[in-house]
C-alpha positions as CSV (number, residue, x, y, z in Angstrom):
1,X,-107.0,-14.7,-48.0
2,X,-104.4,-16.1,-50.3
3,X,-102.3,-13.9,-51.9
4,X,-97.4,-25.7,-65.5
5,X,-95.6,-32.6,-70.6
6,X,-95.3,-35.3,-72.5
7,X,-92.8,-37.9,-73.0
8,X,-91.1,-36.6,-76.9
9,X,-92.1,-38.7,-79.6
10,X,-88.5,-37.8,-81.1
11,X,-87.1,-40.0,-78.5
12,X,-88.8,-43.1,-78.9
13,X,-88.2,-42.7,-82.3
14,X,-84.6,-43.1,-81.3
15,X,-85.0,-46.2,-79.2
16,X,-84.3,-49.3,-81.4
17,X,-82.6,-52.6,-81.0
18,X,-79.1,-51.5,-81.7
19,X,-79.7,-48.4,-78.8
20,X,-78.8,-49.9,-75.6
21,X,-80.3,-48.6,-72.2
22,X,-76.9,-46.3,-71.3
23,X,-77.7,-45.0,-74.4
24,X,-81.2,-44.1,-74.1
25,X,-80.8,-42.5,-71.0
26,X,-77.9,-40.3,-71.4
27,X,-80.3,-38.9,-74.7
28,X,-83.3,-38.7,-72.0
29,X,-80.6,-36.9,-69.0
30,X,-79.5,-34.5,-72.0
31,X,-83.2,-33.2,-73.0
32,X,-85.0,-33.5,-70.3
33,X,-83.6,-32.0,-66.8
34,X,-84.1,-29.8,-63.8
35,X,-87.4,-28.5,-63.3
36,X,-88.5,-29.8,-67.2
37,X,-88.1,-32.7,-66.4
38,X,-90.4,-33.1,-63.2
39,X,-92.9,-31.2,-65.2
40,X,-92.5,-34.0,-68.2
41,X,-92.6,-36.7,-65.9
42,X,-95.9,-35.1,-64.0
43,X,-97.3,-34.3,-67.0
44,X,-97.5,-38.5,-67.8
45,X,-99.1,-39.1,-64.9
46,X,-102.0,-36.9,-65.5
47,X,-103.3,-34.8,-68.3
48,X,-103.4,-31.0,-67.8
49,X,-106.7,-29.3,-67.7
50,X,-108.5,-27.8,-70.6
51,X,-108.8,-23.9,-69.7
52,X,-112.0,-22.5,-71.0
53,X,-112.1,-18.2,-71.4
54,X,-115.0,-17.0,-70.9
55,X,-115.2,-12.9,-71.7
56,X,-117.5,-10.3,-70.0
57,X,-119.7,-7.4,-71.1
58,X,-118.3,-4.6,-74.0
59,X,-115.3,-7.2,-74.1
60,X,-114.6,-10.5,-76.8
61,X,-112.8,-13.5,-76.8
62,X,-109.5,-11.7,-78.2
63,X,-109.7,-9.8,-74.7
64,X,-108.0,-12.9,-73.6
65,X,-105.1,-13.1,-76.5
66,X,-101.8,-12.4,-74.3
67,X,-103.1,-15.0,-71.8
68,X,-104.3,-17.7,-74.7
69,X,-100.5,-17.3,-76.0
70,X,-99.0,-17.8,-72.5
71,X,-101.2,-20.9,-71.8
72,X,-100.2,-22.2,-75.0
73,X,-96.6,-22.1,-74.6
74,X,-97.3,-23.9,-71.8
75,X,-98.9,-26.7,-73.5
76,X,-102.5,-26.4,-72.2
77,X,-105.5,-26.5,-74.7
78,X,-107.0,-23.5,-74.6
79,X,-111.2,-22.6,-75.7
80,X,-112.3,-18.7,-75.4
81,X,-115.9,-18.8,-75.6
82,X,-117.6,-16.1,-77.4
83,X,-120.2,-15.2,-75.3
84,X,-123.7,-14.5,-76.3
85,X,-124.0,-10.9,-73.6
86,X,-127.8,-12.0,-74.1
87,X,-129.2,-12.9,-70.6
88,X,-127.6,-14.7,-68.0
89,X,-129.6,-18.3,-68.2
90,X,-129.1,-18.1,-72.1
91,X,-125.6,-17.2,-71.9
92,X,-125.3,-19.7,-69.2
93,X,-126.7,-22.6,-71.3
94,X,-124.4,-21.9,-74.3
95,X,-120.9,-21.7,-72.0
96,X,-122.5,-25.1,-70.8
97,X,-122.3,-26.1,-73.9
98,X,-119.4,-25.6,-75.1
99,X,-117.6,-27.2,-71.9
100,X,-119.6,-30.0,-73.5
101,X,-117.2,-30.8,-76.3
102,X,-114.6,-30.7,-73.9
103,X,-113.2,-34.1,-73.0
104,X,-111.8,-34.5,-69.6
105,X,-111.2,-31.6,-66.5
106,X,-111.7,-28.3,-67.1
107,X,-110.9,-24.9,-65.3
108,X,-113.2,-22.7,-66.3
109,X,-112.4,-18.9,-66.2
110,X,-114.9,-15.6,-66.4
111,X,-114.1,-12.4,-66.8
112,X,-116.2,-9.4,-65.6
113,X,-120.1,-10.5,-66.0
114,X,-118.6,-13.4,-67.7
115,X,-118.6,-14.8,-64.2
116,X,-121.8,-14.6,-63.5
117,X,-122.0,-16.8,-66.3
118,X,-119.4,-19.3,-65.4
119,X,-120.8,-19.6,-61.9
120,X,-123.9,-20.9,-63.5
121,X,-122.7,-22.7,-66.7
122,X,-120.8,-24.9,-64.0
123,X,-122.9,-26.1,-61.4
124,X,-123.3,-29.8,-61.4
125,X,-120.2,-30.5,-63.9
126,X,-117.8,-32.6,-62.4
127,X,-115.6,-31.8,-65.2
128,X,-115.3,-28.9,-63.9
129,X,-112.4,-29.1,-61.2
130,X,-111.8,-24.7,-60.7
131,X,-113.5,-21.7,-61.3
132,X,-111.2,-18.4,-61.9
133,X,-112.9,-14.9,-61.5
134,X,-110.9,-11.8,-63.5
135,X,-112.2,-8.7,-61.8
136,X,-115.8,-10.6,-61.8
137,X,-118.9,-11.1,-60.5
138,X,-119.0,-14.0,-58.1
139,X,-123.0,-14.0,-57.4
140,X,-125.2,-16.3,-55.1
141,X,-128.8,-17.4,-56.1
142,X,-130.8,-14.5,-56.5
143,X,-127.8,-12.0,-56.9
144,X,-127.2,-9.8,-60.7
145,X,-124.9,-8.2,-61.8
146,X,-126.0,-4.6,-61.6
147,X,-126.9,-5.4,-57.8
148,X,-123.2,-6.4,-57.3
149,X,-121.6,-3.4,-58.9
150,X,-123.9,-1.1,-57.1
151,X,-122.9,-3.0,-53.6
152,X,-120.1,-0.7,-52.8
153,X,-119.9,2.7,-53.9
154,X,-117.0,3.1,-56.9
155,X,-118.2,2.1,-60.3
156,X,-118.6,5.2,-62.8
157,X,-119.9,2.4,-65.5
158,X,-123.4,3.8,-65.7
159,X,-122.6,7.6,-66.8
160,X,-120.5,6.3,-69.6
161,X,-122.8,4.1,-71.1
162,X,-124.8,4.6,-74.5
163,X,-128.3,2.8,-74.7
164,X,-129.8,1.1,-78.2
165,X,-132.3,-1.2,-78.8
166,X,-132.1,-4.7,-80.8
167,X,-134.8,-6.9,-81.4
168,X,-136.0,-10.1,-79.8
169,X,-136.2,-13.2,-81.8
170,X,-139.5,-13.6,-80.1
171,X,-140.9,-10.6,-81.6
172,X,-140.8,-6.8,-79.4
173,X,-136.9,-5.4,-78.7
174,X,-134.9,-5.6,-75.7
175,X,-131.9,-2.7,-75.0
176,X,-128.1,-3.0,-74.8
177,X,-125.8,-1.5,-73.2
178,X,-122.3,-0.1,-74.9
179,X,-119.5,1.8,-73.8
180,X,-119.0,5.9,-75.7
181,X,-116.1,5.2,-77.5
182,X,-114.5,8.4,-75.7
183,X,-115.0,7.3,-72.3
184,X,-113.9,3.7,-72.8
185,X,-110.1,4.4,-72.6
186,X,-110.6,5.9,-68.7
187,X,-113.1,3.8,-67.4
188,X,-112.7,0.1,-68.9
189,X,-108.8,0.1,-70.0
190,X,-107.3,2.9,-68.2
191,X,-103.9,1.1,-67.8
192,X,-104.0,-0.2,-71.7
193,X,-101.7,1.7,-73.9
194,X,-104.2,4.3,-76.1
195,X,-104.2,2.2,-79.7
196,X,-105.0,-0.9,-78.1
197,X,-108.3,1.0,-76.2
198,X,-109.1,2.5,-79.2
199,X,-109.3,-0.8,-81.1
200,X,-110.7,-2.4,-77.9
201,X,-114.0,0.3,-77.7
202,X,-114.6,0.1,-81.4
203,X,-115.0,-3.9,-81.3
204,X,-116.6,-4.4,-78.2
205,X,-119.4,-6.2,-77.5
206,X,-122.5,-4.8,-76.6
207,X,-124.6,-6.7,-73.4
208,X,-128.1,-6.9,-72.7
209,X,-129.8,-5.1,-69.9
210,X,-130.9,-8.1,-69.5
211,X,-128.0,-10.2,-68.9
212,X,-127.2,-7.6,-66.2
213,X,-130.4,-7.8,-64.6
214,X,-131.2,-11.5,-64.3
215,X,-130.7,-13.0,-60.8
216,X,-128.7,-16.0,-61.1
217,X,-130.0,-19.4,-59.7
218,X,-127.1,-21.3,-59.6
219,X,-123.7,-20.8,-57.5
220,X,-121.3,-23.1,-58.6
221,X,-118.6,-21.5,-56.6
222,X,-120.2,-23.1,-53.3
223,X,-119.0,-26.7,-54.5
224,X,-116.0,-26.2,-57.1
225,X,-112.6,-24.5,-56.0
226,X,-112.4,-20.9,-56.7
227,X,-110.3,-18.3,-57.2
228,X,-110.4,-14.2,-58.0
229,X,-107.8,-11.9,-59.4
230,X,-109.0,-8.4,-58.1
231,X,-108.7,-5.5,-60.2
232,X,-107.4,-2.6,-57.7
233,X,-108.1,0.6,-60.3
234,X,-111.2,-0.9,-61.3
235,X,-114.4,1.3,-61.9
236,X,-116.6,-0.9,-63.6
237,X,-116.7,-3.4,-60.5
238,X,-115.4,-1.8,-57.3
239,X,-112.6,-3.9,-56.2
240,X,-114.3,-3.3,-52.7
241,X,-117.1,-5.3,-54.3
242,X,-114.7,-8.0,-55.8
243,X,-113.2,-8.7,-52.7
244,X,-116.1,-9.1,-50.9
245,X,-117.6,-11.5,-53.1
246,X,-113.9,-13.5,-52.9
247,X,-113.8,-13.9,-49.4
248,X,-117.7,-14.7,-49.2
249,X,-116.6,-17.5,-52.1
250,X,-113.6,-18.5,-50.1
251,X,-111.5,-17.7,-53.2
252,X,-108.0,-18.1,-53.3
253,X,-107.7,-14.2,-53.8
254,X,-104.7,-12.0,-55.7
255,X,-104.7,-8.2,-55.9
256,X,-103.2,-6.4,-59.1
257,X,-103.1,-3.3,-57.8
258,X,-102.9,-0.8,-60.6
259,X,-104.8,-2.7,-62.9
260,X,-107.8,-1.7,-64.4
261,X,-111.0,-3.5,-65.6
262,X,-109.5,-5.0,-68.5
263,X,-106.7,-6.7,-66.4
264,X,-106.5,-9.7,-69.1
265,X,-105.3,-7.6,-71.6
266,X,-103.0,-5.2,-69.9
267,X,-101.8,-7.6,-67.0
268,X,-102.1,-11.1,-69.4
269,X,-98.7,-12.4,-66.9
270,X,-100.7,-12.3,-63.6
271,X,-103.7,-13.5,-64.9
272,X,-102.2,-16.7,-66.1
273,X,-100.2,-17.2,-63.4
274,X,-103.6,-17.3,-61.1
275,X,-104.8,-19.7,-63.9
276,X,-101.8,-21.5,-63.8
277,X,-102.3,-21.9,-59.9
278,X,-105.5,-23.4,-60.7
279,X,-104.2,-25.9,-62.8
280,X,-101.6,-27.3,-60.6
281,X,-103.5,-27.3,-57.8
282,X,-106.6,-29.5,-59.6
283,X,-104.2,-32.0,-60.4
């Protein structure tokens, strides 16, 4: 396996009549060199993808804040989706939908079960041009989530959790799933410094049983270019499990390996730069 621009507005403000051509370029060769400068001139050439986050179970959308802030700096637009944790077709559908008010390419990113989600929010998008899995699920038709994680033997996710029921818009009630709030440090964000887990297991989102249970029908990983961070201290998802499901996806793979499950927000650097890999490589 495998182990970022825009021509300044300030300076065509500056070209006029009286500037002549010596002059306009010495102004262009003194703001716009080395490296920056291919980038600039790249940049023209072709847009840079819109990266849309899309978060997992007992995580939400600010799970992805150091890597929104790196991207941005960068220059990309940025969408983190808040995902519904509802059932994976549901869930599915809405991502879909938001990559729908999204003009141009895309690289779509999932943590956790959030990639079960964006491997079936994706399929037959061609605005789609790369799919990034964060110490996710990568499942073919007919795969869940709980199958996965139960693949290979290493996840300690199911003695932590707390069970609670919620009702169904239909009428009856379905059960989520959350994390105890004392276990979550060790098991989801073992490598996050304490206040940050704390803050992180009191605003997490709870997921359906559901969602975790629902086979997926779609693999858009077998047509769109992939590619998988694995989580090595990771005992929600086995990173035996993650790197299975990469090589079976043909991912181009990357191994952090003392990060835990929430790798986004205590490795935010490596997961961009993966993302960032994506990007260049789709244009």
């Amino acid at each position: 396996m495998h182990s970022p621009s825009r021509t300044r507005p300030a300076l065509r403000t500056l070209v006029t009549t009286a500037l002549v051509p010596v002059v306009v370029g010495a102004l262009a060769a003194a703001t716009l060199t080395g490296p920056a400068a291919a980038s600039e001139s790249a940049g023209t050439a072709e847009a840079k993808p819109t990266v849309v986050l899309v978060h997992g179970a007992f995580a939400d959308a600010s799970s992805w804040s150091g890597v929104v802030s790196r991207l941005q700096r960068d220059g990309y637009t940025v969408v983190a989706a808040a995902n519904p944790l509802r059932g994976l077709a549901d869930d599915a559908a809405y991502v879909r939908s938001v990559l729908d008010t999204v003009t141009g390419p895309v690289v779509l990113v999932g943590h956790s079960y959030g990639g079960s989600v964006i491997s079936q929010a994706a399929a037959g998008d061609p605005d789609v041009k790369a799919l990034v899995y964060i110490a996710a699920f990568i499942p073919d038709v007919g795969e869940s989530a709980s199958e996965l994680a139960g693949k290979f033997p290493g996840s300690t996710l199911a003695e932590t959790l707390s069970t609670s029921s919620y009702p169904l818009p239909g009428g009856g009630t379905g059960t989520e799933l959350t994390i105890k709030q004392d276990k979550f440090r060790k098991q989801f964000a073992a490598d996050v410094p304490a206040p940050t887990a704390a803050i992180m297991a009191a605003t997490q989102r709870p997921v359906s049983t559901f969602a975790l249970e629902e086979k997926a029908t779609k693999a858009a990983w077998k047509d769109i270019r992939s590619y998988a961070l694995i989580a090595g201290k990771d005992y929600n998802i086995p990173p035996k499990a993650q790197q299975w499901m990469a090589e079976r996806a043909d991912a181009r793979t990357v191994t952090v390996k003392g990060a835990s499950h929430a790798v986004s927000v205590s490795e935010p650097a490596a997961v961009t730069d993966l993302i960032r890999r994506a990007t260049r490589d789709v244009r």
